[in-house]
C-alpha beads as a LAMMPS data file, in Angstrom:
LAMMPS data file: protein, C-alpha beads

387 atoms
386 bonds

1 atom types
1 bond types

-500.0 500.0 xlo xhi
-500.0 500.0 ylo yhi
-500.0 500.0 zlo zhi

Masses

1 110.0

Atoms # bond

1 1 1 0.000 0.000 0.000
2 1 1 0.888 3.332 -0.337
3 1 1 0.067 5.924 2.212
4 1 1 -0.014 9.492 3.202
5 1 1 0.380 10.526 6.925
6 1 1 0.030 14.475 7.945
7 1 1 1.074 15.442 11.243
8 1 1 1.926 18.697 13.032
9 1 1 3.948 16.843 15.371
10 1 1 6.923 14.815 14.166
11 1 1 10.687 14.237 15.344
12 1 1 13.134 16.051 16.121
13 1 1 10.339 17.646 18.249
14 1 1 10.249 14.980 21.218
15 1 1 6.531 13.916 22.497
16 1 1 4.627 10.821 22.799
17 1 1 2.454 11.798 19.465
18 1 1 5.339 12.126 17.133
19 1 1 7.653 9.446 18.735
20 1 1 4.371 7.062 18.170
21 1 1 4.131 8.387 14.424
22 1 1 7.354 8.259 13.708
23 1 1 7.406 3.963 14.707
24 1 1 4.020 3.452 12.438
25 1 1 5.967 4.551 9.947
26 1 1 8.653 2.825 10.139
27 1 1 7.350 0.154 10.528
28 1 1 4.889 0.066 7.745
29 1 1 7.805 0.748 5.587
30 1 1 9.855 -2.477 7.344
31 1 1 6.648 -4.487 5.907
32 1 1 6.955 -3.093 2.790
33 1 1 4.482 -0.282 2.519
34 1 1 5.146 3.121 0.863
35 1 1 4.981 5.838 3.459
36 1 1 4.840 9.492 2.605
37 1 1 4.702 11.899 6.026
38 1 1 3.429 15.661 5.247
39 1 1 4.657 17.846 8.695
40 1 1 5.518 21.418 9.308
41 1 1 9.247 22.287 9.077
42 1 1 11.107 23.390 12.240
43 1 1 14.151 25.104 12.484
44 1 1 16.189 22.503 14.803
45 1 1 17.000 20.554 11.939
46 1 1 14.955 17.394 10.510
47 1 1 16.089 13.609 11.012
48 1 1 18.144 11.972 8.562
49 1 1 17.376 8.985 6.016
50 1 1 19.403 6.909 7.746
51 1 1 17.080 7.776 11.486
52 1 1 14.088 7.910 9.312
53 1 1 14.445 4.193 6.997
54 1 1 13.181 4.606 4.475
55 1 1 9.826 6.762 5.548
56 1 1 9.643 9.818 2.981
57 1 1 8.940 13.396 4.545
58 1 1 7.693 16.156 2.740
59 1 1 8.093 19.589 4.927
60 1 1 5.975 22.417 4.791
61 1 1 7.158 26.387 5.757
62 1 1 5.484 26.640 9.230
63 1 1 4.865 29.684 11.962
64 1 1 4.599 29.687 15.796
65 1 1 1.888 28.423 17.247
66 1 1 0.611 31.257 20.047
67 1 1 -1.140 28.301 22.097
68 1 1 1.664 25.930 22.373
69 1 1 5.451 27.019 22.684
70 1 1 6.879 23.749 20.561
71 1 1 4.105 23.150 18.214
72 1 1 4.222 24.215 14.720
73 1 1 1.684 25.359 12.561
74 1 1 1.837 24.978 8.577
75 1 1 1.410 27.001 6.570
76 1 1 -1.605 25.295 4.106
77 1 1 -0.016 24.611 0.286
78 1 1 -2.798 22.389 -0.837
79 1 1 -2.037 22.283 -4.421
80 1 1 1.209 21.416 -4.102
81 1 1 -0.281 18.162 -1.280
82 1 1 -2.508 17.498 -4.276
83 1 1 0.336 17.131 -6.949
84 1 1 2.214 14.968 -4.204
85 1 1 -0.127 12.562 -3.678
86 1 1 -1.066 11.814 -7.439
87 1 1 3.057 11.788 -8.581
88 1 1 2.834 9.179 -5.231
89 1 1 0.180 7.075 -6.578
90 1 1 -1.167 7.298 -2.563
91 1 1 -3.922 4.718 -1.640
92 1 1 -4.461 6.154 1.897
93 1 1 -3.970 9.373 3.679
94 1 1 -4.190 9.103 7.680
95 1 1 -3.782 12.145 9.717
96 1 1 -3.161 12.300 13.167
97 1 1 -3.646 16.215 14.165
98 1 1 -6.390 18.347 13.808
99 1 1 -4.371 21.646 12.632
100 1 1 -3.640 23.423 9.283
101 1 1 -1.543 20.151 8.119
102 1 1 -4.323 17.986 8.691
103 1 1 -7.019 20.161 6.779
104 1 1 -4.511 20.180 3.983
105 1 1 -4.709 16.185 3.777
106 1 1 -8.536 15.804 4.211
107 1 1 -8.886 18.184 1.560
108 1 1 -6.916 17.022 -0.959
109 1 1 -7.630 13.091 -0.282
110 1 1 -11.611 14.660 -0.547
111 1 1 -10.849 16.132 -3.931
112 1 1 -8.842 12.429 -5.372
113 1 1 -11.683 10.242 -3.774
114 1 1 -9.143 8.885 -1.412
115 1 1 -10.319 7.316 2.043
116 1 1 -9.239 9.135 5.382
117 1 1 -8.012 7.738 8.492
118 1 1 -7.670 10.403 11.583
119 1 1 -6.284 8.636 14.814
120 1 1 -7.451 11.101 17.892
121 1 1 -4.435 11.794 20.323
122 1 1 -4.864 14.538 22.518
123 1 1 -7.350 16.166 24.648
124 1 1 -6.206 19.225 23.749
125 1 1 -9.833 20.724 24.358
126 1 1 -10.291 19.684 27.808
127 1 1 -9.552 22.041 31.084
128 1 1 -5.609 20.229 31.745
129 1 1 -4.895 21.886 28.509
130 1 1 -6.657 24.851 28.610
131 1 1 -4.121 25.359 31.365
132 1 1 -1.070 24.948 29.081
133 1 1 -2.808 28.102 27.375
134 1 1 -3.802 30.244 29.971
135 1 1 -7.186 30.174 29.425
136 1 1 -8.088 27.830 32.856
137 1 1 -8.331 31.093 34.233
138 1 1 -11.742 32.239 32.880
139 1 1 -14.347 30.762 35.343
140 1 1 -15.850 28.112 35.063
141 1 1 -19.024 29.182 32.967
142 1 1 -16.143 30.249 30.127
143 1 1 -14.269 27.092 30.425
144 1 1 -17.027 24.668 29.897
145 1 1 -17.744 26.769 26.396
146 1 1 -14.392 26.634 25.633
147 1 1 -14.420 22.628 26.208
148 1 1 -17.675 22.649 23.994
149 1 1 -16.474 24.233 21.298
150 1 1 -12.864 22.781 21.535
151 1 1 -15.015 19.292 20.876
152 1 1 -16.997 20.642 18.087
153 1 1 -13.487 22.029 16.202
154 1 1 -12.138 18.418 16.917
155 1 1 -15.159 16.677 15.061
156 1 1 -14.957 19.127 12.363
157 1 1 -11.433 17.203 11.299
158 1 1 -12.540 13.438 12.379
159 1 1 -16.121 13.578 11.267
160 1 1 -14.385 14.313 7.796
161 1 1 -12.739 10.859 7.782
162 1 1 -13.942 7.473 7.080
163 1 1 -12.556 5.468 10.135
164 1 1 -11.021 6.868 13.642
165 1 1 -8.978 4.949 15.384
166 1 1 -8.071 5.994 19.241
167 1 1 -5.215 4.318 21.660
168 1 1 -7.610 3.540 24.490
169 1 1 -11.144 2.619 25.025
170 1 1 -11.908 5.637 27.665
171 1 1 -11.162 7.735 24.402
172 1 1 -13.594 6.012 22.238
173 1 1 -16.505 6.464 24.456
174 1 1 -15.733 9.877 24.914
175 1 1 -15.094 10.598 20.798
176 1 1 -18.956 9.038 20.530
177 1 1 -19.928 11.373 24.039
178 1 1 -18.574 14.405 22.626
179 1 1 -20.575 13.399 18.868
180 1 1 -18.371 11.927 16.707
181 1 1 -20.466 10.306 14.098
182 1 1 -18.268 8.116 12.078
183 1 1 -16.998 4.937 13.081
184 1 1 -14.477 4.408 15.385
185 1 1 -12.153 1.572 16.834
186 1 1 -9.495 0.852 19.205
187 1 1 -5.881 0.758 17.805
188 1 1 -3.224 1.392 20.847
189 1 1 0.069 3.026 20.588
190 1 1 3.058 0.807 19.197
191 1 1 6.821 0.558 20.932
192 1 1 10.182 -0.678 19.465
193 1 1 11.785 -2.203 22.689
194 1 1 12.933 -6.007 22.942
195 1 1 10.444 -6.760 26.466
196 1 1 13.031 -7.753 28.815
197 1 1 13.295 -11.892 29.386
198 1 1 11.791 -12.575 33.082
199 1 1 14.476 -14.822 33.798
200 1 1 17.156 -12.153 33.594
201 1 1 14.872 -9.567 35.190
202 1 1 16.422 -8.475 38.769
203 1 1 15.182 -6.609 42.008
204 1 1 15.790 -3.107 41.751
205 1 1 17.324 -2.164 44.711
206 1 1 18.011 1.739 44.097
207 1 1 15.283 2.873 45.073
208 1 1 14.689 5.396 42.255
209 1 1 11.892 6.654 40.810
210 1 1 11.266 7.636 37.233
211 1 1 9.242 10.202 35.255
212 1 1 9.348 10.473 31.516
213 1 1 7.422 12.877 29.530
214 1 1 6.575 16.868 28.743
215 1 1 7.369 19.116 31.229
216 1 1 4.386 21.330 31.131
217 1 1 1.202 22.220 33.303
218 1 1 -0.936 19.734 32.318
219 1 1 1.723 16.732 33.317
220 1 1 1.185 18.427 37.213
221 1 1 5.117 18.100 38.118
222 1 1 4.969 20.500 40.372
223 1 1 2.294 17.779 42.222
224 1 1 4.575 14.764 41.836
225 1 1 7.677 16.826 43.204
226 1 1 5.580 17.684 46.304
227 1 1 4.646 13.634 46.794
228 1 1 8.225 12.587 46.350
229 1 1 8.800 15.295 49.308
230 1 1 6.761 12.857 51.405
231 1 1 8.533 9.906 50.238
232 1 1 12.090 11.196 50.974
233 1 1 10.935 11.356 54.393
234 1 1 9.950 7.910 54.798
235 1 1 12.716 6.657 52.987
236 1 1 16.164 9.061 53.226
237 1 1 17.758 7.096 50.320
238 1 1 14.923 8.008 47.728
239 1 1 15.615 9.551 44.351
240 1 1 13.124 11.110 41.774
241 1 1 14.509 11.423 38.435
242 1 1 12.656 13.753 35.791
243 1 1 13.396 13.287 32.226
244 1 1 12.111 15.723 29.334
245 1 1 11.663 19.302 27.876
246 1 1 9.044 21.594 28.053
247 1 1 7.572 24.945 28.519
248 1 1 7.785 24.528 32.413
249 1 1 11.759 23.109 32.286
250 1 1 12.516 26.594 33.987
251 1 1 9.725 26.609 36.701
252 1 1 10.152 23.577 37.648
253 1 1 13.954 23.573 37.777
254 1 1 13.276 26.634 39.941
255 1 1 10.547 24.654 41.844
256 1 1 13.389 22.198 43.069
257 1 1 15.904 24.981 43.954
258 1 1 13.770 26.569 46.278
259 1 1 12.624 23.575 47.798
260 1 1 16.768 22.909 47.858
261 1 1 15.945 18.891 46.703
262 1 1 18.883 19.223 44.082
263 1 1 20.417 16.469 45.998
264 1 1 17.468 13.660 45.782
265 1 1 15.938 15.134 42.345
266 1 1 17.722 15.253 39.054
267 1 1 16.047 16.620 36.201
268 1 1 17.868 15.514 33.111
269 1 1 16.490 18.000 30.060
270 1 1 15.187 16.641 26.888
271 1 1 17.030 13.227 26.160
272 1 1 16.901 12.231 22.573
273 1 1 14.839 8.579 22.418
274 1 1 17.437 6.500 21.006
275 1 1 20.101 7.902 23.492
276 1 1 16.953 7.664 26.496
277 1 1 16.276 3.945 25.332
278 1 1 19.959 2.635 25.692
279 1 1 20.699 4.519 28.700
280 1 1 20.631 3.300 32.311
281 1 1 17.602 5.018 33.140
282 1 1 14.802 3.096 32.463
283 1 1 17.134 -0.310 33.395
284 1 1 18.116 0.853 37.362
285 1 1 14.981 2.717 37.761
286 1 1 12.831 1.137 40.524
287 1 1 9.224 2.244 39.438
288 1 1 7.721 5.005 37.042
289 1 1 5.695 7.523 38.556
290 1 1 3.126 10.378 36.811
291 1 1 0.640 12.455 38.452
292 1 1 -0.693 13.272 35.383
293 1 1 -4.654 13.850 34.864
294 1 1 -4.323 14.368 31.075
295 1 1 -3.053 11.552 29.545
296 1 1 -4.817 9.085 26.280
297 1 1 -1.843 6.056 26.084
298 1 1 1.590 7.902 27.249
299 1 1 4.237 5.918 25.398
300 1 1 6.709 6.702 28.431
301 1 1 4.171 4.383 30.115
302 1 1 4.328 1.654 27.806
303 1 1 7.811 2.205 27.399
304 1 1 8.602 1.395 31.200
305 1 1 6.562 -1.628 31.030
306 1 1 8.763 -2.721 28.456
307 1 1 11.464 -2.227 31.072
308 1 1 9.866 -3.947 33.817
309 1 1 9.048 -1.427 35.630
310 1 1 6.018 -1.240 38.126
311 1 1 4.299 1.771 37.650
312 1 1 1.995 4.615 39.793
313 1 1 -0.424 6.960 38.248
314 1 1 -3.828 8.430 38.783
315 1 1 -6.696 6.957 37.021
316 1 1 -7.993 9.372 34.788
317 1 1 -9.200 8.884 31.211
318 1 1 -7.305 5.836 29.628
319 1 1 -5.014 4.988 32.459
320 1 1 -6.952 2.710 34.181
321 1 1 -6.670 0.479 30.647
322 1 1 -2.999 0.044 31.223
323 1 1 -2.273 -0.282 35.075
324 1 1 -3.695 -3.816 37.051
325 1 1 -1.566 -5.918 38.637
326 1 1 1.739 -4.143 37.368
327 1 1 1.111 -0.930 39.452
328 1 1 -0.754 1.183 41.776
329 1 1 -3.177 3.743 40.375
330 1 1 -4.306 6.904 42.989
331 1 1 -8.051 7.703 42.704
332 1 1 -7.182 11.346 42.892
333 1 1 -3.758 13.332 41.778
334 1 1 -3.002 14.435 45.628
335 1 1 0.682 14.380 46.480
336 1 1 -0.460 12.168 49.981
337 1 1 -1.792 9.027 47.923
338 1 1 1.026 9.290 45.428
339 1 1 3.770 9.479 47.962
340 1 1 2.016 6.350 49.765
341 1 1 1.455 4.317 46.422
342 1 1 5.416 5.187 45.412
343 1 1 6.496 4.380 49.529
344 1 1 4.749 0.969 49.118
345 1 1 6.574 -0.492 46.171
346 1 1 9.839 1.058 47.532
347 1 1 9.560 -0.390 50.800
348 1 1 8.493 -3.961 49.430
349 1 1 10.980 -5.570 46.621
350 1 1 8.631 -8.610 46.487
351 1 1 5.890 -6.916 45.912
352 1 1 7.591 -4.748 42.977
353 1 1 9.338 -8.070 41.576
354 1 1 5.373 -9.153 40.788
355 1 1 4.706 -6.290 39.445
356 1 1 7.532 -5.671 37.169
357 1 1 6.556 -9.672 35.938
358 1 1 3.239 -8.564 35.390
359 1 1 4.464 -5.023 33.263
360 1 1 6.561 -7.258 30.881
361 1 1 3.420 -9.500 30.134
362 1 1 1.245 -6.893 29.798
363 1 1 3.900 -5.011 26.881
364 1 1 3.521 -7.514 25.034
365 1 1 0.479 -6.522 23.536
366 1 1 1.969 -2.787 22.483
367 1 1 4.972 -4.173 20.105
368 1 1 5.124 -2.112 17.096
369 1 1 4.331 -5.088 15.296
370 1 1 1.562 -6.048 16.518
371 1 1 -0.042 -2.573 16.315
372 1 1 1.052 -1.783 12.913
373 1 1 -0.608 -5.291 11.162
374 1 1 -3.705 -3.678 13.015
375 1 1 -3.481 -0.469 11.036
376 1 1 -2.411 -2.443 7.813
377 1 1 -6.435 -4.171 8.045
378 1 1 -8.150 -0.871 8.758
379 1 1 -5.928 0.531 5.157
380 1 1 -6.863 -2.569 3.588
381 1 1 -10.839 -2.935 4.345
382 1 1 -10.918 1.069 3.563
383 1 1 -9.334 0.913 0.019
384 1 1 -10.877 -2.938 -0.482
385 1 1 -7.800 -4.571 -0.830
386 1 1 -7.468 -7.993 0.347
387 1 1 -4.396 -10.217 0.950

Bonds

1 1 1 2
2 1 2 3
3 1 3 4
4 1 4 5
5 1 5 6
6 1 6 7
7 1 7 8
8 1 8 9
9 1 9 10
10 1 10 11
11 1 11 12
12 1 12 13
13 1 13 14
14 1 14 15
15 1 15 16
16 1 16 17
17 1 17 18
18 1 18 19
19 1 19 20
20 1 20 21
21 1 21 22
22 1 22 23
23 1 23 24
24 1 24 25
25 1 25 26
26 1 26 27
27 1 27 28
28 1 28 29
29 1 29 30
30 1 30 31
31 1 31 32
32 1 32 33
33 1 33 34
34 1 34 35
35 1 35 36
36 1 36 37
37 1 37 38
38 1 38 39
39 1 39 40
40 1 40 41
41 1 41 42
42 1 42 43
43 1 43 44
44 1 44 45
45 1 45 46
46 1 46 47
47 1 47 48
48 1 48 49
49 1 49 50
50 1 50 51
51 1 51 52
52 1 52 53
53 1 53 54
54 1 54 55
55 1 55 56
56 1 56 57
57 1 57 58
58 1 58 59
59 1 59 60
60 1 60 61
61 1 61 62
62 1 62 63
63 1 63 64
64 1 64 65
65 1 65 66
66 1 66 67
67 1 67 68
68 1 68 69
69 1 69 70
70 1 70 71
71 1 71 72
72 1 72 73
73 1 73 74
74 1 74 75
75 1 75 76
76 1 76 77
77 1 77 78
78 1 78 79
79 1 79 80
80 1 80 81
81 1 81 82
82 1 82 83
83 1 83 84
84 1 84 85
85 1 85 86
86 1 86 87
87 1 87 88
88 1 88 89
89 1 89 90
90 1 90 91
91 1 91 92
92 1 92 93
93 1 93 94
94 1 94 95
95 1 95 96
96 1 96 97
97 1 97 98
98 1 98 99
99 1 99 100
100 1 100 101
101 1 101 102
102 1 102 103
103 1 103 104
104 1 104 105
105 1 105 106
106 1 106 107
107 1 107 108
108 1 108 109
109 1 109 110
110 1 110 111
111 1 111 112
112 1 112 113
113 1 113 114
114 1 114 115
115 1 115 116
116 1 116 117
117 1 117 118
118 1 118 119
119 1 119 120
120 1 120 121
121 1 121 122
122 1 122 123
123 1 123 124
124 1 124 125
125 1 125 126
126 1 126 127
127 1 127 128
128 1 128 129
129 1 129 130
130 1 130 131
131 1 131 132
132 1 132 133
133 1 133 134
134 1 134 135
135 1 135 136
136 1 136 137
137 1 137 138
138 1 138 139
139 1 139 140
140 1 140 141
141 1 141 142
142 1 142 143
143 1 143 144
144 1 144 145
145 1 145 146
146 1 146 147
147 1 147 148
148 1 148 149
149 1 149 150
150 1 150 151
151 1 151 152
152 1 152 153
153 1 153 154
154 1 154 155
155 1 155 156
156 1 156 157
157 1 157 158
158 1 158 159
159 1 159 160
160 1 160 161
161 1 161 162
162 1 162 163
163 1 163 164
164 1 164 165
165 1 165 166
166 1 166 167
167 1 167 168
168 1 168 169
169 1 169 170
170 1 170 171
171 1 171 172
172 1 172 173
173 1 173 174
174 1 174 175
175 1 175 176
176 1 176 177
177 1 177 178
178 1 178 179
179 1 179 180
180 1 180 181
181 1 181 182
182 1 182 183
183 1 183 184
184 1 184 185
185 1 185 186
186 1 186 187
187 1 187 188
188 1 188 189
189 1 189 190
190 1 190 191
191 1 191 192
192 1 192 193
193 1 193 194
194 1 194 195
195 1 195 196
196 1 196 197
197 1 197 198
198 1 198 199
199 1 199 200
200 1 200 201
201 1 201 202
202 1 202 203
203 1 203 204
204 1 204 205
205 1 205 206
206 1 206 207
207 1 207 208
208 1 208 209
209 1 209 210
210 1 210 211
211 1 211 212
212 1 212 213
213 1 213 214
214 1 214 215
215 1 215 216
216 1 216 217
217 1 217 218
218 1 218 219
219 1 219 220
220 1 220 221
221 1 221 222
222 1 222 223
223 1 223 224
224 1 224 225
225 1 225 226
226 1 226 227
227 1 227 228
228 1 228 229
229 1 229 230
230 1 230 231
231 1 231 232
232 1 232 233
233 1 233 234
234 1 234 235
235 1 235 236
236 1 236 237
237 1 237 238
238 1 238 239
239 1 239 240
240 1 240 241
241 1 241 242
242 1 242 243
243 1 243 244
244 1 244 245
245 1 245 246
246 1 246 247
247 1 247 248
248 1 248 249
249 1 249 250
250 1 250 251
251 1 251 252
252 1 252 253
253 1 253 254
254 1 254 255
255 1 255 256
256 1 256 257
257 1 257 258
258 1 258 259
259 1 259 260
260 1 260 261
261 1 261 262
262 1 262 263
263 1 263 264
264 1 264 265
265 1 265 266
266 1 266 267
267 1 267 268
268 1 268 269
269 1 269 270
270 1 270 271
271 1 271 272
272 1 272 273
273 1 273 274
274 1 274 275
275 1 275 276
276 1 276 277
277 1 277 278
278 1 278 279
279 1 279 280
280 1 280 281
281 1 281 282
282 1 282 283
283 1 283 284
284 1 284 285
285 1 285 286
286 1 286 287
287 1 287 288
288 1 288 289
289 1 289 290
290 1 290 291
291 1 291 292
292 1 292 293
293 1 293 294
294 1 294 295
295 1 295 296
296 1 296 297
297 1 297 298
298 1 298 299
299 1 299 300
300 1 300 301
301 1 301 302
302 1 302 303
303 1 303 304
304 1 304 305
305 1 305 306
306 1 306 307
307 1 307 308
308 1 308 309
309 1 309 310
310 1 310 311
311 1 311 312
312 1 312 313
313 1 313 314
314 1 314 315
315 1 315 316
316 1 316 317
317 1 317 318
318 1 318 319
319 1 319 320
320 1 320 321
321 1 321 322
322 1 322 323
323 1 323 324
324 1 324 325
325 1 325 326
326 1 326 327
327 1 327 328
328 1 328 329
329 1 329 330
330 1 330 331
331 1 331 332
332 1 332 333
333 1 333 334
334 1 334 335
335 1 335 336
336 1 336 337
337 1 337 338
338 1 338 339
339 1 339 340
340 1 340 341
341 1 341 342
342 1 342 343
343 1 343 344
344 1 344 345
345 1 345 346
346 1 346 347
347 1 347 348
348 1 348 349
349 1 349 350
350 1 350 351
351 1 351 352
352 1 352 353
353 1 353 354
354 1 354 355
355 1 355 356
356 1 356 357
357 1 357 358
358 1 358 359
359 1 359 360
360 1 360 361
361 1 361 362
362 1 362 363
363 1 363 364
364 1 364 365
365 1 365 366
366 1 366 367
367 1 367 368
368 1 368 369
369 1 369 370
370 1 370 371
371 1 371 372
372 1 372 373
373 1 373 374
374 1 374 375
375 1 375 376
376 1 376 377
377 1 377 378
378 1 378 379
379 1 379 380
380 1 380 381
381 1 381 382
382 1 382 383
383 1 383 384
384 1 384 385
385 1 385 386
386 1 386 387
C-alpha cells in the first residue's frame, strides 16, 4: 500500500504523538508499505534517512503556534499536497492532528476520492490543557464553552474521515460522548523495545523513581515533586529522576531549587529517544511515577513496562486500561496518595518483583508489530484490498 500521513507533530520535536508516528511509519515501511509523512518544518534541523528508513517526509514552511510554545503550525499549500499525492500514486492518507496540516490532507484526499483515516491523540480541548494556554483562568461558565467548542473544532477534522482509530477505550466512548459520528475503533500506541526476558529480570534495589514525559502544566510536576517530598521522608535514600523538555523546564527547575531537593531530584532536560532507550535510566529505575490527569496512552508508560518497571499513576481517562496488577493507580492526583502508592513499592521488593513480571506481560500486547498489522487491516478494508 501506499500511504499518506500528515502530522503537526513529528521528530526532532520529542513527544509521545510524534515518537508514536514516527514507529508506524517505520514500521509500515519495514513491511513493505510506501509511506509518505506531510509535517511542518522546524528550524532545529529534521532527522536523517538513515534515522528515518526509508519513511519519505515532505516539509511544509510553518509559523509559531501562540497556544503551544513547541508546536508548529503549517502554513496550508494544498495544491502542491494534491500534486504529491497523485506523482505518489497514494492509496491512503491518515492524519493524526487536527491543525492546518491535517485540513490540507482531508482536503486534498476529498478532492482524489481517497479514504481518510484520523487517529485522535490529545485532549487538547479539555480544562488540563486549557491550562497549558492560559485560558483555565476564565471561570468556570467560560471554560465549559471553551471545552464545547474545543469538541466541536475536533469533530470538524474526524467527522471528515472514514474510520477513527483511538489508543484507548476511555477515548472512544468519549469521541462518541462528545458526537463523533463516524466509526471508530481501538488501535493502541506501538513501541520498538525487545520486552526484557523474566528470567534475567532483577530486584531493583536503588530505590529510584522515574518520570518520563513533557514538562508542562498539564503533566502536574509541580504535584509529583511535592509527593516525592513525602517519600524522601519515609525513605532518606529516595531519588526522583525527571526526564524531558518543556515549557515549564525553567519553573520547575526553579521549583526544586527553592525547595533545595537538588540532591534527591535530578532533572535531566530533553534526552533524545534512542540515546533515552539505551541509557541506564529506564534499566536501574525502581518504578515510574506520573501524576498526570491528562493523559490518552503515554508511550513513556508503555515504554517502562517494556522495562519492567512497576508503575503509579492516577486513574484518569485511559489509564486505568494500562495499570492492574503491574502498578498502583491513585483515585485522585493528591501528592499524599502518590507518595504512599510510590512508599509501598519502595519499601516492598517482592511486591515490585510481581509487578515488574506482570508489566513485561502486559507489553507484550503494544509491540510495534503487533499494532502496525492492526493499522495495515483498517488501510486494507478502507481501500478494499485484500491479501
Amino acid at each position: 500500500m501506499r500511504i499518506a500521513i500528515f502530522t503537526d507533530v513529528f521528530p526532532p520535536s520529542i513527544n509521545g504523538v510524534s515518537s508514536s508516528i514516527l514507529l508506524l511509519s517505520k514500521e509500515l515501511v519495514r513491511r513493505g508499505h510506501f509511506v509518505r509523512v506531510f509535517t511542518p518544518k522546524i528550524r532545529k534541523g529534521q532527522l536523517t534517512k538513515t534515522q528515518l528508513e526509508g519513511v519519505n517526509v515532505s516539509y511544509s514552511s510553518s509559523i509559531p503556534s501562540l497556544f503551544y510554545p513547541d508546536v508548529k503550525l503549517a502554513i496550508p499549500v494544498y495544491p502542491k499536497t494534491v500534486y504529491r499525492l497523485i506523482k505518489d500514486k497514494i492509496d491512503i492518507v491518515h492524519f493524526h492532528t487536527p491543525l492546518p496540516i491535517g485540513a490540507d490532507g482531508i482536503l486534498a484526499a476529498k478532492l482524489l476520492g481517497l479514504p481518510v483515516i484520523g487517529t485522535f491523540h490529545t485532549y487538547f480541548m479539555e480544562p488540563e490543557y486549557l491550562k497549558v494556554m492560559g485560558l483555565d483562568r476564565a471561570g468556570k461558565g467560560m471554560t465549559n464553552l471553551l471545552v464545547k467548542l474545543g469538541w466541536k473544532y475536533s469533530n470538524l477534522y474526524y467527522n471528515a474521515a472514514n474510520l477513527i482509530t483511538s489508543p484507548s477505550h476511555y477515548t472512544q466512548k468519549m469521541l462518541i460522548k462528545n458526537n463523533i459520528k463516524k466509526k471508530s475503533i481501538v488501535i493502541p500506541n506501538g513501541i520498538d523495545i525487545p520486552i526484557l526476558n523474566k528470567k534475567t529480570l532483577t530486584i531493583r534495589d536503588t530505590k529510584t523513581c522515574l518520570y518520563v514525559g513533557r514538562i508542562s502544566k498539564e503533566k502536574n510536576i509541580a504535584t509529583l515533586i511535592e509527593a516525592f517530598e513525602l517519600v524522601h521522608i519515609k525513605i532518606p535514600d529516595a531519588k526522583l529522576i525527571i526526564v524531558g523538555d518543556g515549557p515549564d523546564l525553567k519553573k520547575i527547575t526553579k521549583l526544586v531549587e527553592k525547595k533545595n531537593l537538588q540532591k534527591i531530584i535530578t532533572l535531566t532536560g530533553k534526552i533524545p529517544y534512542e540515546k533515552l532507550l539505551n541509557s541506564p535510566l529506564y534499566r536501574e529505575s525502581t518504578l515510574f511515577v506520573t501524576a498526570s490527569t491528562s493523559e490518552n496512552q503515554p508511550m513513556s508508560l508503555l515504554e517502562a513496562m517494556a522495562f519492567g518497571l512497576p508503575i503509579v499513576a492516577v486513574a484518569k481517562r485511559g489509564i486505568p486500561e494500562l495499570i492492574t496488577d503491574n502498578g498502583l493507580l491513585c483515585k485522585n492526583d493528591t501528592p499524599k496518595e502518590l507518595a504512599t502508592h510510590m512508599i509501598t513499592i519502595l519499601n516492598n521488593s517482592k511486591k515490585a518483583q510481581t509487578m515488574s513480571q506482570a508489566a513485561l506481560q502486559h507489553a507484550k500486547k503494544f509491540t510495534i508489530g503487533h499494532v502496525a498489522k492492526q493499522f495495515e487491516n483498517a488501510y486494507r478494508e478502507l481501500i478494499g484490498l485484500t491479501d
